[in-house]
PDB file of the backbone (N, CA, C, O) and the ligand in Angstrom, with CONECT records:
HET     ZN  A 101       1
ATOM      1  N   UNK A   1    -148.614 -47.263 128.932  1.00  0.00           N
ATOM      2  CA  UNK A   1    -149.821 -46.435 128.808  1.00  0.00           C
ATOM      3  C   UNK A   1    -149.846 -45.782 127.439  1.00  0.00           C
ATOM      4  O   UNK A   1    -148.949 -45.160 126.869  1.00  0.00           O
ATOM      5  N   UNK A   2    -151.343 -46.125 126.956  1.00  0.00           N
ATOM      6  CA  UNK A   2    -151.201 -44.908 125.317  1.00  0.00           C
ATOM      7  C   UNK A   2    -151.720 -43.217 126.151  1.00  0.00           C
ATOM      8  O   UNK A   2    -152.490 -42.714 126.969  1.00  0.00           O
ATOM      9  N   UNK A   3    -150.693 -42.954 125.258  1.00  0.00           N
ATOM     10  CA  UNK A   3    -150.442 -41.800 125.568  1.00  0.00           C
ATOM     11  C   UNK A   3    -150.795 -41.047 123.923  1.00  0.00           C
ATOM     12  O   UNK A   3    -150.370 -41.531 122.874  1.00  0.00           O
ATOM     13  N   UNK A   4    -151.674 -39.755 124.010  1.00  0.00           N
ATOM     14  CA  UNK A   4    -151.724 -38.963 122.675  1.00  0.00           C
ATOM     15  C   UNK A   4    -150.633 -37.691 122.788  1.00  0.00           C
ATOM     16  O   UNK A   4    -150.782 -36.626 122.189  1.00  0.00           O
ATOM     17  N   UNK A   5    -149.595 -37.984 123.602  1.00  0.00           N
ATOM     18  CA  UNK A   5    -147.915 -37.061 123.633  1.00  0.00           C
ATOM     19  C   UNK A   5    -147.408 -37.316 122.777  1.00  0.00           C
ATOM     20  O   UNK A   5    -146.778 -36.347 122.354  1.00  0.00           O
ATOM     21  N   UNK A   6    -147.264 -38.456 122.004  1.00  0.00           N
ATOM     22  CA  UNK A   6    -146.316 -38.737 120.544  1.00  0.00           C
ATOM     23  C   UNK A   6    -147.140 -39.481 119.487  1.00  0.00           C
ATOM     24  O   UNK A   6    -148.043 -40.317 119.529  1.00  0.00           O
ATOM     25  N   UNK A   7    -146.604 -38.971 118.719  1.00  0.00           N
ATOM     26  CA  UNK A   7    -147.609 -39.978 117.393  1.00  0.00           C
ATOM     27  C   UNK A   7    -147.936 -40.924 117.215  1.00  0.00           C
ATOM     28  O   UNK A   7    -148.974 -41.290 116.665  1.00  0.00           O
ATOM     29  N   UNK A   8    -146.761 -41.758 117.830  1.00  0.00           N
ATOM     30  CA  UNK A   8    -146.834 -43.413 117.838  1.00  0.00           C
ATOM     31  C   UNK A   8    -148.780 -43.676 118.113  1.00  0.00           C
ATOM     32  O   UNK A   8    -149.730 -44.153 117.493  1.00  0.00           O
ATOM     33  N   UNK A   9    -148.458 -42.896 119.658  1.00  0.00           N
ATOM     34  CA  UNK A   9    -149.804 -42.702 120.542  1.00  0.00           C
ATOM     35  C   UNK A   9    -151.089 -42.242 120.280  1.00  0.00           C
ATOM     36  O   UNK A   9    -152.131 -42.715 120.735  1.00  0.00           O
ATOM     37  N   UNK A  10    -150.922 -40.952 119.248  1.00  0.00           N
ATOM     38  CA  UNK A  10    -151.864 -40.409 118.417  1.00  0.00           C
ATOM     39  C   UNK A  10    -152.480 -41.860 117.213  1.00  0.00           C
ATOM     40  O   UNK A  10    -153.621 -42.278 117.014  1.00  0.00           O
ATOM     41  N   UNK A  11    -151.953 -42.028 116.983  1.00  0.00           N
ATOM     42  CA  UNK A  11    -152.061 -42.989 115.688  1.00  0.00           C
ATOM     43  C   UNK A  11    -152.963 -44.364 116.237  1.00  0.00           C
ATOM     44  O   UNK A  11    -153.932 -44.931 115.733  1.00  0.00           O
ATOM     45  N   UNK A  12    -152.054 -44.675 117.723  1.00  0.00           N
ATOM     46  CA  UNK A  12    -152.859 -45.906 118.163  1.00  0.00           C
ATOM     47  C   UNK A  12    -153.975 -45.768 118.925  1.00  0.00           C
ATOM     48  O   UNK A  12    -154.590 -46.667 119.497  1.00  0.00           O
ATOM     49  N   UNK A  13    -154.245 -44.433 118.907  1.00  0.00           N
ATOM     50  CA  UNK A  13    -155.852 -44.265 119.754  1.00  0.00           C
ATOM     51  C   UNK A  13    -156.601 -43.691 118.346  1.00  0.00           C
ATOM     52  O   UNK A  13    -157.278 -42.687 118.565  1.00  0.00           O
ATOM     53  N   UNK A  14    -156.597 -44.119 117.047  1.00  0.00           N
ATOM     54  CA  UNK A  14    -157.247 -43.658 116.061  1.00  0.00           C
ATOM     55  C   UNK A  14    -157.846 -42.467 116.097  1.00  0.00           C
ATOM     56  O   UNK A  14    -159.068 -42.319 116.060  1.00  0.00           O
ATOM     57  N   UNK A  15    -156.866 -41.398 116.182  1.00  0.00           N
ATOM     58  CA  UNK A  15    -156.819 -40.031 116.159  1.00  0.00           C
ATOM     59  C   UNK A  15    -156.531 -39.665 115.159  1.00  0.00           C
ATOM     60  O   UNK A  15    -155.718 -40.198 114.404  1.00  0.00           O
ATOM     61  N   UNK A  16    -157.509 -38.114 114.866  1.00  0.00           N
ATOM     62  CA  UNK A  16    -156.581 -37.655 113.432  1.00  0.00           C
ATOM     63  C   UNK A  16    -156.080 -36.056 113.749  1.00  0.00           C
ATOM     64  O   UNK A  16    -156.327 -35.272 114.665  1.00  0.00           O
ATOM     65  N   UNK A  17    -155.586 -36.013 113.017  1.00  0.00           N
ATOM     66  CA  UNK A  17    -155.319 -34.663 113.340  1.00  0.00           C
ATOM     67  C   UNK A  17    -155.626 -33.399 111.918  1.00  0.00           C
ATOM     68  O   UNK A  17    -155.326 -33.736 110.773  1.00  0.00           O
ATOM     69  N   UNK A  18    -156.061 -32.389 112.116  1.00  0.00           N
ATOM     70  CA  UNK A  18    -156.438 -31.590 110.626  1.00  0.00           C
ATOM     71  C   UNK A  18    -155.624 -30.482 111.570  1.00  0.00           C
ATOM     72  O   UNK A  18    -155.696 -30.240 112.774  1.00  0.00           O
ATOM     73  N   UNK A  19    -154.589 -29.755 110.190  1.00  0.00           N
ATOM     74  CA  UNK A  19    -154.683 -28.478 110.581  1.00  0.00           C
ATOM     75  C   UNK A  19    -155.139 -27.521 109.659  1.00  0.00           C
ATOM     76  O   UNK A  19    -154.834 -27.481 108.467  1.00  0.00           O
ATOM     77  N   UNK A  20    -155.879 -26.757 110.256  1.00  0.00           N
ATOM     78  CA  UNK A  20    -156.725 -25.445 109.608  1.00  0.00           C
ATOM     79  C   UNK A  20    -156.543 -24.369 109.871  1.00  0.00           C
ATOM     80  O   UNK A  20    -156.537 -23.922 111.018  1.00  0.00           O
ATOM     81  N   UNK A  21    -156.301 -23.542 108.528  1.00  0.00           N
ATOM     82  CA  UNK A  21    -155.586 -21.989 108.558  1.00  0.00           C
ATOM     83  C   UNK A  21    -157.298 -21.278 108.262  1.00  0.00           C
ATOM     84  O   UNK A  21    -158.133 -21.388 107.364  1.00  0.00           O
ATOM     85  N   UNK A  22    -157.224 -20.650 109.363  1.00  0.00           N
ATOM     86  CA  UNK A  22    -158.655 -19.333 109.074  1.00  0.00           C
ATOM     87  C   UNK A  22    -158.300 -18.890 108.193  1.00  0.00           C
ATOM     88  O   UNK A  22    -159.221 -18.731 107.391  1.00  0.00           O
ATOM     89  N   UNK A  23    -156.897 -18.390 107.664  1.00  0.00           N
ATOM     90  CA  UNK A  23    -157.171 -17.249 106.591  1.00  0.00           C
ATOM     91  C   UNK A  23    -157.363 -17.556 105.528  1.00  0.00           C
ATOM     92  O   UNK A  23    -157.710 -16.769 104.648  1.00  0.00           O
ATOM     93  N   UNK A  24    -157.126 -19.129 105.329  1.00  0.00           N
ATOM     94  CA  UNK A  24    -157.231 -19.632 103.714  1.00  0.00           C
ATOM     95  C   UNK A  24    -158.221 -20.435 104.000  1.00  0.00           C
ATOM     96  O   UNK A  24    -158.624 -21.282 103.203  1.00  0.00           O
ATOM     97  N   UNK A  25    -158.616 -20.287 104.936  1.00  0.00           N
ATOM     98  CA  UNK A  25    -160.034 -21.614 104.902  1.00  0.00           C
ATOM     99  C   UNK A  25    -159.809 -22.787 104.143  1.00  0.00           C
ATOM    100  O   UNK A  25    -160.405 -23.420 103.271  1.00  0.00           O
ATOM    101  N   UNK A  26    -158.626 -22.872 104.843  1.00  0.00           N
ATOM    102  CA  UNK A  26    -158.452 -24.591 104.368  1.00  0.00           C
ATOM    103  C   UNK A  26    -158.048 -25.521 105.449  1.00  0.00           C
ATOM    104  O   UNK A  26    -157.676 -24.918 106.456  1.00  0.00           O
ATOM    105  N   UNK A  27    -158.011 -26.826 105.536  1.00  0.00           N
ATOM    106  CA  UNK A  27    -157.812 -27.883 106.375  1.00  0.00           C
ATOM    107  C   UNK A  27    -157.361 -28.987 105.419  1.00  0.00           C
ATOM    108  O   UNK A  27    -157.895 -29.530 104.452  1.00  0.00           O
ATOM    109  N   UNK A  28    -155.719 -29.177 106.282  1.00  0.00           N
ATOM    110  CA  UNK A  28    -155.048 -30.072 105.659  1.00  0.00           C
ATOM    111  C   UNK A  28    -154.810 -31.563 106.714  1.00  0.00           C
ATOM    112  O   UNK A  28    -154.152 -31.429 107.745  1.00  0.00           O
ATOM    113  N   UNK A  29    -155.308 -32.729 106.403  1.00  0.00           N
ATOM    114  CA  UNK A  29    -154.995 -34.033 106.949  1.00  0.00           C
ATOM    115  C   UNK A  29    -153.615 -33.939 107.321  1.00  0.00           C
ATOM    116  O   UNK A  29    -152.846 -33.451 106.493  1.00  0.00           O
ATOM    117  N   UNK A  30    -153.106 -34.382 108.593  1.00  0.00           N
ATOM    118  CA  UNK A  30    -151.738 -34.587 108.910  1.00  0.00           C
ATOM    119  C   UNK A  30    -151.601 -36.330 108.845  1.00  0.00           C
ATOM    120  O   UNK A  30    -152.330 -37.046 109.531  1.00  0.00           O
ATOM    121  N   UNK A  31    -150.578 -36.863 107.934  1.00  0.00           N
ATOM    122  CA  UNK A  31    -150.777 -38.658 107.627  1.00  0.00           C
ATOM    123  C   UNK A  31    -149.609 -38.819 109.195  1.00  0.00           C
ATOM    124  O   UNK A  31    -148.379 -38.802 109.211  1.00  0.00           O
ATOM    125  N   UNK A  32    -150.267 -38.919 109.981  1.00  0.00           N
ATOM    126  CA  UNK A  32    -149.500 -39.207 111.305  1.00  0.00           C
ATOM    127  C   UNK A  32    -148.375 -40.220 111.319  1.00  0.00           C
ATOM    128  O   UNK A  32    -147.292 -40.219 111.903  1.00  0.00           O
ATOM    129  N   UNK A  33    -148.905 -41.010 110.571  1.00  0.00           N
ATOM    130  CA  UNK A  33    -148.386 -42.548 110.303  1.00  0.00           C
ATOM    131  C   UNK A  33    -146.472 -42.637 110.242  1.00  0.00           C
ATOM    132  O   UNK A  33    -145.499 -43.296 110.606  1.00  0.00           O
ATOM    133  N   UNK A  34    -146.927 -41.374 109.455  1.00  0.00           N
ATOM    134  CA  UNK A  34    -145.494 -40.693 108.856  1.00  0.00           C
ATOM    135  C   UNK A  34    -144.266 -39.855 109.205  1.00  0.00           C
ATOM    136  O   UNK A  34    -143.167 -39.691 108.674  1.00  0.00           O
ATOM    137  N   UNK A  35    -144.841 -39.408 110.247  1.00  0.00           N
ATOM    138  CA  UNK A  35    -144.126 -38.831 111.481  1.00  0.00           C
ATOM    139  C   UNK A  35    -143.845 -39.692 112.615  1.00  0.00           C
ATOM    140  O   UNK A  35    -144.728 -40.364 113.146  1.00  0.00           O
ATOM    141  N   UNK A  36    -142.362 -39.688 113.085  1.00  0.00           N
ATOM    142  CA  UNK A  36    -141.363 -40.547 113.694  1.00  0.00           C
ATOM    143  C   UNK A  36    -142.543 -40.700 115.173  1.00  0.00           C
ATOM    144  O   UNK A  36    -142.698 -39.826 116.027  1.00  0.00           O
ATOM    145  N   UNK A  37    -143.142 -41.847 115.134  1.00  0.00           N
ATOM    146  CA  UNK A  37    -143.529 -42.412 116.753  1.00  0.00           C
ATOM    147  C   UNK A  37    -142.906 -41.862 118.368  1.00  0.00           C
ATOM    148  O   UNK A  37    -143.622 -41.753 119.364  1.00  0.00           O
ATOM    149  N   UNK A  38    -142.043 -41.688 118.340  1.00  0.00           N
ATOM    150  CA  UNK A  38    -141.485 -41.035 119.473  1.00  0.00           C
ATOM    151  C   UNK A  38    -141.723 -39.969 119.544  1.00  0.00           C
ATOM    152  O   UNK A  38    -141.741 -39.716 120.748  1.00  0.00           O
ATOM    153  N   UNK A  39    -141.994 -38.866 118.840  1.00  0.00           N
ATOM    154  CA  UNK A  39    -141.970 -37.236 118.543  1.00  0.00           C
ATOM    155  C   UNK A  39    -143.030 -36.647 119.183  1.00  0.00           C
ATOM    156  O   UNK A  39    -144.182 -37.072 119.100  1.00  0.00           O
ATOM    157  N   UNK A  40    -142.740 -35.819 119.731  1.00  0.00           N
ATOM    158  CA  UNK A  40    -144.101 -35.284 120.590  1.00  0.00           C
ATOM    159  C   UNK A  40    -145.349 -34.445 119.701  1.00  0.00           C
ATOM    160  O   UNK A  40    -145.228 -33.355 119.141  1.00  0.00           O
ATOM    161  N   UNK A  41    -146.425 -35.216 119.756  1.00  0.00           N
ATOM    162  CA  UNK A  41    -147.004 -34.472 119.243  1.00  0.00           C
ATOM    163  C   UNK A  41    -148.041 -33.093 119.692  1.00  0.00           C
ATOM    164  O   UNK A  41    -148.664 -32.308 118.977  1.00  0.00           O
ATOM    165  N   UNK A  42    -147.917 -33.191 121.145  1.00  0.00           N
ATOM    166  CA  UNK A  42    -148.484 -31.896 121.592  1.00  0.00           C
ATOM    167  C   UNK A  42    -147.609 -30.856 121.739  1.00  0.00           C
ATOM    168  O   UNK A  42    -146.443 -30.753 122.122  1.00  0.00           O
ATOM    169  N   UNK A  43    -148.702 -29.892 121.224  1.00  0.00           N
ATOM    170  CA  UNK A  43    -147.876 -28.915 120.855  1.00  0.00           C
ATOM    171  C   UNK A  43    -146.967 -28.135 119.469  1.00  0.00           C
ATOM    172  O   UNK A  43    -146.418 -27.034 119.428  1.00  0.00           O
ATOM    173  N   UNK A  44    -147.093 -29.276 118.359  1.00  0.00           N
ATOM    174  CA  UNK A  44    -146.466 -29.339 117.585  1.00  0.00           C
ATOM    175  C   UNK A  44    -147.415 -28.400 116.505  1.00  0.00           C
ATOM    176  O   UNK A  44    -148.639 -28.366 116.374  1.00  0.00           O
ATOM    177  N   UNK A  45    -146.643 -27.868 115.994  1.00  0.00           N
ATOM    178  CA  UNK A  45    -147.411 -26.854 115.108  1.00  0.00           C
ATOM    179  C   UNK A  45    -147.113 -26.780 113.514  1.00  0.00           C
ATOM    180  O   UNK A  45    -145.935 -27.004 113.238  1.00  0.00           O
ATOM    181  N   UNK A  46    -147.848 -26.543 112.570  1.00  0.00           N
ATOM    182  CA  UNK A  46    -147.715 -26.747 111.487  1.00  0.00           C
ATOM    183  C   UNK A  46    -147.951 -25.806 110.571  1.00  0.00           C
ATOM    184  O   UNK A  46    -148.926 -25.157 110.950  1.00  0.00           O
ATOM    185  N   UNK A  47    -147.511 -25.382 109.481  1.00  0.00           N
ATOM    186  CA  UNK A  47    -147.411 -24.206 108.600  1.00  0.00           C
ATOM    187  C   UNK A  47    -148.282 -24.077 107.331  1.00  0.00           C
ATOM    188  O   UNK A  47    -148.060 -24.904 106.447  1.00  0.00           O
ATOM    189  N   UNK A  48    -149.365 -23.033 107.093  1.00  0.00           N
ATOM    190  CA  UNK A  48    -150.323 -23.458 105.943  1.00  0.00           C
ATOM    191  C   UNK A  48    -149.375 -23.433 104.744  1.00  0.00           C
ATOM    192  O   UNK A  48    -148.353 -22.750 104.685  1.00  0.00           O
ATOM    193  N   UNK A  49    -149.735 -24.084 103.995  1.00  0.00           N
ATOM    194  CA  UNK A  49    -149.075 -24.208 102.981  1.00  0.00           C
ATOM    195  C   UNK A  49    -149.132 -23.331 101.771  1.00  0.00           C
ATOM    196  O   UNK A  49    -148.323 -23.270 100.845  1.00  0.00           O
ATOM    197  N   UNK A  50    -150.332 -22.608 101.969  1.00  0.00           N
ATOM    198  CA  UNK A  50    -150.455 -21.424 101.214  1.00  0.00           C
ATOM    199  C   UNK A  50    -149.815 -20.346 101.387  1.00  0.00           C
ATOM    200  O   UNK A  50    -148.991 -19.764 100.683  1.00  0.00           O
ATOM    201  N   UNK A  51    -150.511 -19.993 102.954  1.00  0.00           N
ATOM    202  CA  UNK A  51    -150.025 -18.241 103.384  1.00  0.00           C
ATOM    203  C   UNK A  51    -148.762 -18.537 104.775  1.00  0.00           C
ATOM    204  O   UNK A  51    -148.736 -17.800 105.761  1.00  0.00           O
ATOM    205  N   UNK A  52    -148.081 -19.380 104.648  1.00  0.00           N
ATOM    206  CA  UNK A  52    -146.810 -20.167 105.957  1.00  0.00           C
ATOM    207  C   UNK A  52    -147.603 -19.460 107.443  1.00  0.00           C
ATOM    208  O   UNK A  52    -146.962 -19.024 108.399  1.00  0.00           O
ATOM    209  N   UNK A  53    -148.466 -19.472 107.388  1.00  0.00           N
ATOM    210  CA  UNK A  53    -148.585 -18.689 108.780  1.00  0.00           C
ATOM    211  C   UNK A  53    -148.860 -20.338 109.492  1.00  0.00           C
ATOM    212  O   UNK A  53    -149.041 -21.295 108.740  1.00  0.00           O
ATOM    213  N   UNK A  54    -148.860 -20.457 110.602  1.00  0.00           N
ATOM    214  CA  UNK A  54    -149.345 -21.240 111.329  1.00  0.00           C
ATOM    215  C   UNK A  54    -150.526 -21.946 111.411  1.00  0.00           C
ATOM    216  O   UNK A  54    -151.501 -21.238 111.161  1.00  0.00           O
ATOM    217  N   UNK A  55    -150.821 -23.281 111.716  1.00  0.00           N
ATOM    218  CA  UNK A  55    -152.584 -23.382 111.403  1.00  0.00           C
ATOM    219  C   UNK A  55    -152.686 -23.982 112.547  1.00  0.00           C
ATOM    220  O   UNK A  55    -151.665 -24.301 113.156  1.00  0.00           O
ATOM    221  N   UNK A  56    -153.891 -24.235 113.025  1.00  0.00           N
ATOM    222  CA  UNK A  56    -154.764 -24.353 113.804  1.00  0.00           C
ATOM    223  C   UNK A  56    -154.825 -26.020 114.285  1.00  0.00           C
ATOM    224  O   UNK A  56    -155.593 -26.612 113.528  1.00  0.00           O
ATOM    225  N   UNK A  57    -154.230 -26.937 115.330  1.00  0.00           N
ATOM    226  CA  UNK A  57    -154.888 -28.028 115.071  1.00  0.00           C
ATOM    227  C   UNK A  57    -156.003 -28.595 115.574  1.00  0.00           C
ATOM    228  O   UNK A  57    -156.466 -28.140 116.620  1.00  0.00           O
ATOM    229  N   UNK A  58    -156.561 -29.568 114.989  1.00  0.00           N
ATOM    230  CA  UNK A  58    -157.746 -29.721 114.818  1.00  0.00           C
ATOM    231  C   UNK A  58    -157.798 -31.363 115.203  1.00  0.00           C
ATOM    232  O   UNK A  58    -157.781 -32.123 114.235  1.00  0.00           O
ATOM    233  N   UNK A  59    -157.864 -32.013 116.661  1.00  0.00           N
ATOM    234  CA  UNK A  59    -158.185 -33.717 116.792  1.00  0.00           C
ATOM    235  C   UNK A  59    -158.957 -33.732 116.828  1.00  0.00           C
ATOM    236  O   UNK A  59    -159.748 -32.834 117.120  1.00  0.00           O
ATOM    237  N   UNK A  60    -159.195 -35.245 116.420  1.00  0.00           N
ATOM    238  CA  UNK A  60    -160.534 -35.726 116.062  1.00  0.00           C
ATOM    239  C   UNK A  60    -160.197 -37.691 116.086  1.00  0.00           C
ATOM    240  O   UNK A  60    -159.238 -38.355 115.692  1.00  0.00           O
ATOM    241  N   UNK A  61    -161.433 -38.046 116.706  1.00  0.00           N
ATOM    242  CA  UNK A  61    -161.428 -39.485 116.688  1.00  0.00           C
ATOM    243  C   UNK A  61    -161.994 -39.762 115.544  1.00  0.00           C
ATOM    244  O   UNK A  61    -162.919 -39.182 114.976  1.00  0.00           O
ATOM    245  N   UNK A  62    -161.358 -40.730 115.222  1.00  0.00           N
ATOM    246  CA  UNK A  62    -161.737 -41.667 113.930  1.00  0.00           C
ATOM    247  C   UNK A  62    -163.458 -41.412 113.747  1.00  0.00           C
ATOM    248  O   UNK A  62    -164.122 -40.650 113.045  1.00  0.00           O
ATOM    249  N   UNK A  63    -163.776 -42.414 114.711  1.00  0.00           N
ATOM    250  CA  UNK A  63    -165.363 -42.630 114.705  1.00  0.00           C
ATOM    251  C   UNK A  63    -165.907 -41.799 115.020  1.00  0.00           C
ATOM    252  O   UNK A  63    -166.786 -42.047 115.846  1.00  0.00           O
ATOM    253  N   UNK A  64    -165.751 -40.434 114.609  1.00  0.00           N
ATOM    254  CA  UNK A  64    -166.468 -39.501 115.055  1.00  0.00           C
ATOM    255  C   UNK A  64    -166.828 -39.157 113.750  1.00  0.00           C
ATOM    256  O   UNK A  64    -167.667 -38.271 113.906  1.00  0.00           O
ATOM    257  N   UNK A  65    -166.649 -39.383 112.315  1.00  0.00           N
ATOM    258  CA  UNK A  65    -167.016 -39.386 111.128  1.00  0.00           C
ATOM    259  C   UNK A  65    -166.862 -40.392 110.550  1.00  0.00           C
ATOM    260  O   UNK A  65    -166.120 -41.295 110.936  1.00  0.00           O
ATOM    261  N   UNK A  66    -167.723 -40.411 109.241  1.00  0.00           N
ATOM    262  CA  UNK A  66    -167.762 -41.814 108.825  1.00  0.00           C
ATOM    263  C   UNK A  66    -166.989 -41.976 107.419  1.00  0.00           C
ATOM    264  O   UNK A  66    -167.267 -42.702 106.466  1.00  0.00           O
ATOM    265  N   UNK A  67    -165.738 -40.899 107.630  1.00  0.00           N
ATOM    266  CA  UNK A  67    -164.852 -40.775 106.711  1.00  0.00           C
ATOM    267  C   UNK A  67    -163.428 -41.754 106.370  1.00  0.00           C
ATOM    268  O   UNK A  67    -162.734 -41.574 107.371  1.00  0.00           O
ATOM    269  N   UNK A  68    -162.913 -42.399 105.733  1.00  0.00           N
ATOM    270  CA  UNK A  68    -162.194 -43.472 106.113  1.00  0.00           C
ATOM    271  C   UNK A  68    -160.676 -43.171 104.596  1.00  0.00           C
ATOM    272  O   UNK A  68    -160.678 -42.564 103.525  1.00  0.00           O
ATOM    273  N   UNK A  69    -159.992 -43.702 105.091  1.00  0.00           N
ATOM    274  CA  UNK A  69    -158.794 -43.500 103.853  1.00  0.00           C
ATOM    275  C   UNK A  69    -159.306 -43.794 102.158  1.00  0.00           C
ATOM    276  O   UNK A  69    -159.693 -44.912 101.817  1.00  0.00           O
ATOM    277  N   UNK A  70    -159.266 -43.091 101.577  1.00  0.00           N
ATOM    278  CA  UNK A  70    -159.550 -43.466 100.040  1.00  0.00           C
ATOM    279  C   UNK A  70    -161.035 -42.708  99.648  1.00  0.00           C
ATOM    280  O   UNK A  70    -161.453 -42.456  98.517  1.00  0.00           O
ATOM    281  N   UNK A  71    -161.738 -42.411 101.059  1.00  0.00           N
ATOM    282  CA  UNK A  71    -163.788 -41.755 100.560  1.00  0.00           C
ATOM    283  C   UNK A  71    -163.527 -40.280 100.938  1.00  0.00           C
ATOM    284  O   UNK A  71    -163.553 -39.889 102.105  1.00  0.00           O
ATOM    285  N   UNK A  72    -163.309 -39.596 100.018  1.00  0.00           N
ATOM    286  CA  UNK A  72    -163.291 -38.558 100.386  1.00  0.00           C
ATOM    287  C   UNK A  72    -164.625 -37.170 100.498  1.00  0.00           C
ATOM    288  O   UNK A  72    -165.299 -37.025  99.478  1.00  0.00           O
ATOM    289  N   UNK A  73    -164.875 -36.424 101.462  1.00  0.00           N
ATOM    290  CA  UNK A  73    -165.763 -36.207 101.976  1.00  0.00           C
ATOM    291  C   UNK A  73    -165.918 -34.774 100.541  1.00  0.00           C
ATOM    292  O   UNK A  73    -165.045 -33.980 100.191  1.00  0.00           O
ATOM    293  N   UNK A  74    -167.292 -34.916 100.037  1.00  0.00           N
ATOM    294  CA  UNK A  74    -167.688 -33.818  99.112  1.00  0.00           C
ATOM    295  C   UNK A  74    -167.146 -32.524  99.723  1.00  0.00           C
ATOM    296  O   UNK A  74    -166.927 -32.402 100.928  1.00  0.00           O
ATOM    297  N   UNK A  75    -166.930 -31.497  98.747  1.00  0.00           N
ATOM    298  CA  UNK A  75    -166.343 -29.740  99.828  1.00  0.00           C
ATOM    299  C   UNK A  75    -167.394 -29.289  99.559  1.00  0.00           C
ATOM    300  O   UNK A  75    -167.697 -28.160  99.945  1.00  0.00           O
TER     301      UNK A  75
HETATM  302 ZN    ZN A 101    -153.165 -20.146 104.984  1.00  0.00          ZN2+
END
């Protein structure tokens, strides 16, 4: 069964994941690809890179934008 519990799983249901810190109003792409397949990904939490506080995550299906590796979306 795909499962979106580990990345492997995240990755093969063309999921993305953003995490976004309110306080810096920023949103950073997580490259899933890159993180070990077995590893759970719920739950897993990630650190802004600006202010280390914690950010927010953010899934999202692929086809839910028409954003793709290399086109990056105007800010
Ligand atoms: Zn921040």
């Amino acid at each position: 069964m795909t499962t979106n519990a580990t990345w492997g799983g995240t990755v093969a249901l063309n999921l993305t994941l953003h995490v976004y810190c309110p306080r810096c109003n920023r949103s950073v792409e997580i490259d899933m690809t890159k993180m070990p397949p077995e590893g759970k990904a719920i739950g897993q939490t990630f650190r802004c890179m600006e202010c280390g506080r914690p950010g927010q995550n953010i899934v999202s299906h692929k086809s839910a934008n028409h954003s793709y590796p290399g086109s990056k979306r105007p800010k």
